[in-house]
C-alpha positions in Angstrom: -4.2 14.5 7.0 -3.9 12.0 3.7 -1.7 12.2 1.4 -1.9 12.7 -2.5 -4.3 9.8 -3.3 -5.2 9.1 -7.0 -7.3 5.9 -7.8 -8.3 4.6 -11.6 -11.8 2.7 -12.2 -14.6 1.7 -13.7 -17.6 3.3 -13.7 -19.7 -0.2 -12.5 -16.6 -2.4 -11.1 -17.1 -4.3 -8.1 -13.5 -3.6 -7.2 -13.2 -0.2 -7.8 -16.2 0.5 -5.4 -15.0 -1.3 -2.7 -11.4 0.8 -2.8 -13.6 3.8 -2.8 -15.9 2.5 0.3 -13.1 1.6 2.0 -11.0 4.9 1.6 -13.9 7.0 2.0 -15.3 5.0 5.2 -11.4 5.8 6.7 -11.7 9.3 6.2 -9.2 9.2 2.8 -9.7 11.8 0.3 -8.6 10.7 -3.1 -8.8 11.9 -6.8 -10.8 9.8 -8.7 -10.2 8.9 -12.7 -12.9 6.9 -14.3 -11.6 5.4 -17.5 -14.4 2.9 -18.2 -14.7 3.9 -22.1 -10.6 5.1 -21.9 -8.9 2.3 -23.3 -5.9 3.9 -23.8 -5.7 4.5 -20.6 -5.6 1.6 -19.3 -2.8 0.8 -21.5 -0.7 3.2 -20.7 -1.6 2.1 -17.1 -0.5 -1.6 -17.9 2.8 -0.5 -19.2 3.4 2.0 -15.9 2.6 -0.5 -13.5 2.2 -4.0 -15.3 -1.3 -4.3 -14.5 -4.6 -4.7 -16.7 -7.0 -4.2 -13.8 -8.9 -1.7 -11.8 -9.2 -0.1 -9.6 -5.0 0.9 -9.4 -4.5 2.9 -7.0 -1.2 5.5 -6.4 -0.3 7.4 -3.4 1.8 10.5 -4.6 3.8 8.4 -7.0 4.0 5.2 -5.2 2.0 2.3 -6.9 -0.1 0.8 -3.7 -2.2 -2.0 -5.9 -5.8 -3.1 -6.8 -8.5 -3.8 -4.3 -7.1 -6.7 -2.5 -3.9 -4.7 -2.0 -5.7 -2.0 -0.3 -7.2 -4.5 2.1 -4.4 -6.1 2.7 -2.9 -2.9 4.0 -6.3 -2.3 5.9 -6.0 -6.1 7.5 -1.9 -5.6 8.5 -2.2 -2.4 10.0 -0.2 -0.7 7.6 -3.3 1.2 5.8 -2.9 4.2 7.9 0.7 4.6 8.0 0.6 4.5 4.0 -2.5 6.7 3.3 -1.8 9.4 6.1 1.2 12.1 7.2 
């Protein structure tokens, strides 16, 4: 079972869909929040977490990272063990 994933993009960001591909393709469900024309958002984001990017993506209230995060999670080992109970 995964836990409470929640994941912030762009509608047509290279990044963002390969986080989704790669969740999805490991059987993660996760709440999507597409703030492509949201700019205040993304601020509010930036402040939260100290990044300007997406994708950012949170399990439960723990900030995980941006794309490369997730896959470097994926390429340690540790992606299971952080997306699943």
């Amino acid at each position: 079972m995964s836990k409470n994933v929640l994941i912030y993009t762009f509608e047509t960001c290279p990044y963002c869909i390969r986080a989704k591909r790669l969740l999805s393709k490991n059987n993660i469900d996760f709440e999507e929040i597409d703030i492509t024309d949201n700019e205040d958002k993304l601020i509010e984001l930036e402040k939260k977490t100290g990044i300007d990017t997406v994708p950012q993506i949170f399990v439960g209230e723990s900030f995980i990272g941006g794309c490369d995060d997730l896959y470097a999670l994926y390429k340690s080992g540790e992606f299971h063990k952080t997306f699943t109970t």
